[in-house]
Structures are given as structure tokens and as C-alpha cells.
VOPAGU-2260 file (C-alpha; in pm, 1 decimal, decimal comma):
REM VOPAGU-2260
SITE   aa  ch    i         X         Y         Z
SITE  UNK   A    0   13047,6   13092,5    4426,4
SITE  UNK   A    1   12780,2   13280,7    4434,3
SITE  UNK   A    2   12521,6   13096,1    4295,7
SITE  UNK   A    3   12422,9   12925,1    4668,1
SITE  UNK   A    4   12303,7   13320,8    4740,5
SITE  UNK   A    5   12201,5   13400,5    4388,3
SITE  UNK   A    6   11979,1   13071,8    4386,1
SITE  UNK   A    7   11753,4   13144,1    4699,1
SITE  UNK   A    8   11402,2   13073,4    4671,4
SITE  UNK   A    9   11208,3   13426,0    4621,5
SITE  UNK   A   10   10962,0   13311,6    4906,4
SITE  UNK   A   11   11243,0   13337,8    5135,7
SITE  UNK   A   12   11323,3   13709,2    5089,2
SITE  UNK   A   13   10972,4   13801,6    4994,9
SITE  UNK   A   14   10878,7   14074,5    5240,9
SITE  UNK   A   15   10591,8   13944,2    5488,0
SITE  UNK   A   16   10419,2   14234,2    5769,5
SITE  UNK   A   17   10266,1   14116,0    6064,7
SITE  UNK   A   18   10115,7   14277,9    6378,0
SITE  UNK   A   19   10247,3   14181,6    6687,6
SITE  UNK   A   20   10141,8   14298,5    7039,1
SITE  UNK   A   21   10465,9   14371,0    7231,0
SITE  UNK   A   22   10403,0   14547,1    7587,6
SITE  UNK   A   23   10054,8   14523,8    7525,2
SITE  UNK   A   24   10123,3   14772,6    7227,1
SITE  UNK   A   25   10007,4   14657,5    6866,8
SITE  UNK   A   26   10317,2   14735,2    6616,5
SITE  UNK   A   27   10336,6   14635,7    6240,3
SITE  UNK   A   28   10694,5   14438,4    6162,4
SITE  UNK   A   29   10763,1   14410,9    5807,2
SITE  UNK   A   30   11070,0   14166,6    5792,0
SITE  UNK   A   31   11123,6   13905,4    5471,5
SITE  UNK   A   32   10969,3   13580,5    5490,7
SITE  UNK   A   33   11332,4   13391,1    5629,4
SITE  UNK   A   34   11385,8   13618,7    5931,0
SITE  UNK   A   35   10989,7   13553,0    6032,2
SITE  UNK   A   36   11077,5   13171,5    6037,5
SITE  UNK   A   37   11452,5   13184,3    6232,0
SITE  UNK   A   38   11253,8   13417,3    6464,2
SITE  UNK   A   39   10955,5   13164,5    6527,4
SITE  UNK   A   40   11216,6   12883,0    6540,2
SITE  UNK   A   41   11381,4   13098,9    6780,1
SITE  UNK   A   42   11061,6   13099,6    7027,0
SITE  UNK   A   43   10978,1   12782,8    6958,7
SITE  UNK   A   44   11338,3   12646,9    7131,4
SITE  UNK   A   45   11306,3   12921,7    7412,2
SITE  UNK   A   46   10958,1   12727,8    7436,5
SITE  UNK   A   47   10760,8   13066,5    7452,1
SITE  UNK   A   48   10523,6   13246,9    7115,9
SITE  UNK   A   49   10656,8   13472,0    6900,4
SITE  UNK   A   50   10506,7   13777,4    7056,9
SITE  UNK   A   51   10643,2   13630,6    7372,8
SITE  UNK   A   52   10978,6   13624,5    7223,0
SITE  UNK   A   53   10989,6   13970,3    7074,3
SITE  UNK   A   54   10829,2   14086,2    7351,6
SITE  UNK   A   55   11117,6   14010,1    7601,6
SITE  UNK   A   56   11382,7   14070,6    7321,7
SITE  UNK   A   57   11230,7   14463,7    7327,0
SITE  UNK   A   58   11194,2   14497,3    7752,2
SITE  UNK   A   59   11578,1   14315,5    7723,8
SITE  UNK   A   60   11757,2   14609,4    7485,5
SITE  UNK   A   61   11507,3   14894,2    7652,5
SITE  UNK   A   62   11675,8   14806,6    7958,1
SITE  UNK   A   63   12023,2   14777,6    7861,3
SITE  UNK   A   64   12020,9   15101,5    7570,0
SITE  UNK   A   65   11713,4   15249,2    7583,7
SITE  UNK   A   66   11420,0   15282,5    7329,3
SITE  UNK   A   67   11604,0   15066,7    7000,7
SITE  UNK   A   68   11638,1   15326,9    6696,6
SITE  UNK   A   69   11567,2   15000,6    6441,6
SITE  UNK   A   70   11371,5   14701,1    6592,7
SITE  UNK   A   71   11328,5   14499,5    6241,2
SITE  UNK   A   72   11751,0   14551,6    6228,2
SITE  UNK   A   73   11771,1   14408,3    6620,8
SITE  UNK   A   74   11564,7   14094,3    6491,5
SITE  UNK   A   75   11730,7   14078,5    6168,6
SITE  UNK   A   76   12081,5   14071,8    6371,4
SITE  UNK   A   77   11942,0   13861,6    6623,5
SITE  UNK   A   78   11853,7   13613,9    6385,7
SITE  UNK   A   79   12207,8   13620,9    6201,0
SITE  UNK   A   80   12348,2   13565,8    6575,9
SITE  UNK   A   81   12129,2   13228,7    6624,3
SITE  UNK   A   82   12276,5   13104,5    6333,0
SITE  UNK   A   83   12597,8   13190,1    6423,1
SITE  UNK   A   84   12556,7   12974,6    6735,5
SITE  UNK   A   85   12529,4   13284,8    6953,4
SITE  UNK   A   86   12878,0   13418,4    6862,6
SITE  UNK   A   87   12938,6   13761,0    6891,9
SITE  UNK   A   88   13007,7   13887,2    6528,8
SITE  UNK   A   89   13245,3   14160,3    6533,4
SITE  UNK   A   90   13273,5   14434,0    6227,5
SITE  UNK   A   91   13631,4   14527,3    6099,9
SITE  UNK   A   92   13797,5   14837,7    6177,1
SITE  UNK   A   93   13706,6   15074,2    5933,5
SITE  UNK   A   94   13978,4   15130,2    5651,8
SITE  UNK   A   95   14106,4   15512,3    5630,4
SITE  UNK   A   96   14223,1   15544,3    5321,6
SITE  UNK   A   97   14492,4   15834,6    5259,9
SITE  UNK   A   98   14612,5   15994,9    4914,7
């Protein structure tokens, strides 16, 4: 079962960092190789650059929750949610467990 995850090609989770200007602000992103090409294929549909892209994505959540505590997490999720067809992935309830 798990040989479809175990089998991955290293280049996709080999860890790539790129500077990107978002806000006119120059910001390293160190995300692995997969995410950076969802995340391009992502801007490329939206018809806009990548910085364009990540740009907006940033001014989007500043406005909504403030300053984002993990930006390479946001465009990890954000990537998982394209690929998901935009559905809205829900965690479980956490599990207490009693003795």
C-alpha cells in the first residue's frame, strides 16, 4: 500500500529555497521541490507569476487573520487544497483517551 508514497522520486521532496518579493519585501521560502511546482501551476491557471500569486495569497490571510505565524505551512496547505479540488479538508475531533 504504501509503496505509491514510499516510491516518490527524491527530486520531488528535495528541499528547494527561493527568494520571492511579496509586498515589495524580499523573503527566502524554503519549500520541497513538489509544493514549488503545484504552487507555479497554481499561478499559472490564475494566469498571474508566482510572486504575483503568493503575493495576493499573503495580503488575502493578513486581511482575514492577521500577520500568518507559518507562511511555507499556508502554501503547503494551500497546495494540498488545489489538489483536493478546493474542498475544505476538515481534521477529526481529537480523541480523549481516559484510563
Amino acid at each position: 500500500m504504501c509503496e505509491i508514497y514510499s516510491g516518490a522520486e527524491p527530486e520531488l521532496f528535495e528541499l528547494k529555497t527561493r527568494s520571492i518579493r511579496i509586498d515589495g519585501v524580499v523573503t527566502s521560502i524554503r519549500l520541497e521541490a513538489v509544493f514549488w511546482h503545484l504552487l507555479e501551476q497554481i499561478a499559472a491557471e490564475a494566469d498571474l507569476t508566482l510572486g504575483t500569486f503568493m503575493t495576493r495569497i499573503h495580503r488575502e490571510v493578513v486581511a482575514r487573520r492577521g500577520e500568518p505565524g507559518n507562511f511555507t505551512s499556508l502554501l503547503r496547505v494551500a497546495c494540498t487544497t488545489h489538489l483536493n479540488q478546493g474542498q475544505r479538508l476538515q481534521l477529526p475531533s481529537e480523541t480523549v483517551v481516559t484510563q
